[in-house]
Every structure is written in C-alpha cells, then in structure tokens.
N, C-alpha and C positions, 0 to 999 in steps of 0.2 A: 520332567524338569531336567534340563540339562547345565550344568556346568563349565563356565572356563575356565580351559585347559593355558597354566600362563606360559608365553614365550618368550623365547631368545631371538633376540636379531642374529641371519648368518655374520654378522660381523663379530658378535659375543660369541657365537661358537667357536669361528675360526679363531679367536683371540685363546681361548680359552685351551683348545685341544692342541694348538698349536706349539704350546707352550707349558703347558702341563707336565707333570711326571705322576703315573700312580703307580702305590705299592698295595700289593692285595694281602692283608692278613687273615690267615686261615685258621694255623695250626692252635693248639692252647697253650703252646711254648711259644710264639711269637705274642698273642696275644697278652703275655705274663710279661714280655718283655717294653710292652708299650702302654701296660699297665699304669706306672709310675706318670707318664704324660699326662693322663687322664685326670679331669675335674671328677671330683666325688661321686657327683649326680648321676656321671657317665658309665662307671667303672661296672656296671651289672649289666647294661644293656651292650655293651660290648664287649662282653666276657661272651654273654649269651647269644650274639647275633652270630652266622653263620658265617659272614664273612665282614671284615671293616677295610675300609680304603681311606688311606694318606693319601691326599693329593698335596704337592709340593707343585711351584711356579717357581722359574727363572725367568725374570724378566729382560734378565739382558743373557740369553741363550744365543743369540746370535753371534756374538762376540765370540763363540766357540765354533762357531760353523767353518771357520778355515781349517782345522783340525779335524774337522768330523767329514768336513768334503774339500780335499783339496786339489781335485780337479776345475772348482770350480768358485766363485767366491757369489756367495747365494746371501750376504750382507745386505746390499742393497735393496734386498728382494722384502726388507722388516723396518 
C-alpha cells in the first residue's frame, strides 16, 4: 500500500522561498527566550525538540531590492 506524498506547485515553492526569512533555534537560551511566544499546548515540544524554525514573510521585500542590489533594479523582476 502506498500513500500520497502531497505537493506544491513550483509556483508555491518559488513564492514561498522566495520571500521567506528563517531563524533556526537551537540553543536552551534561545529557546527560553521564545518561550513566552508560545501557546501552552506548544511549550514542551519545543523545549524538547532539537531544533525550531521561525519562518517570517515580507511580502513586499522587493521594495528593498534597490538597497540590497543597486547595481541593478530587479523590482520589476516581482
């Protein structure tokens, strides 16, 4: 018996990593500190897991690309 495996359109990936930001938390002093964020339900399994990722979205990132490349205006390119 096999299973489907569900997917993303390249067009959801590319949206998605695109425009992303992650922060990888490791340490148990970081962890401590994103504690307070945390729904109740949450606070043991991500104490306990190995590592946790904040993914943060700027959806209007582009509006910063003259600054970040200003060789070149890569605006139009979003």
């Amino acid at each position: 018996m096999t299973t489907a495996t569900p997917s993303l359109s390249d067009a959801a990936l590319d949206q998605l990593f695109r425009s992303a930001r992650y922060v990888f938390v490791r340490s148990a002093e970081a962890k401590a500190k994103l504690q307070p964020a945390l729904s109740a339900g949450n606070v043991a399994q991500t104490l306990a897991a190995p590592v946790c990722v904040i993914v943060a979205q700027d959806t209007r990132f582009y509006e910063h690309l003259p600054q970040q490349f200003p060789g070149y205006d890569a605006r139009p390119l979003f």
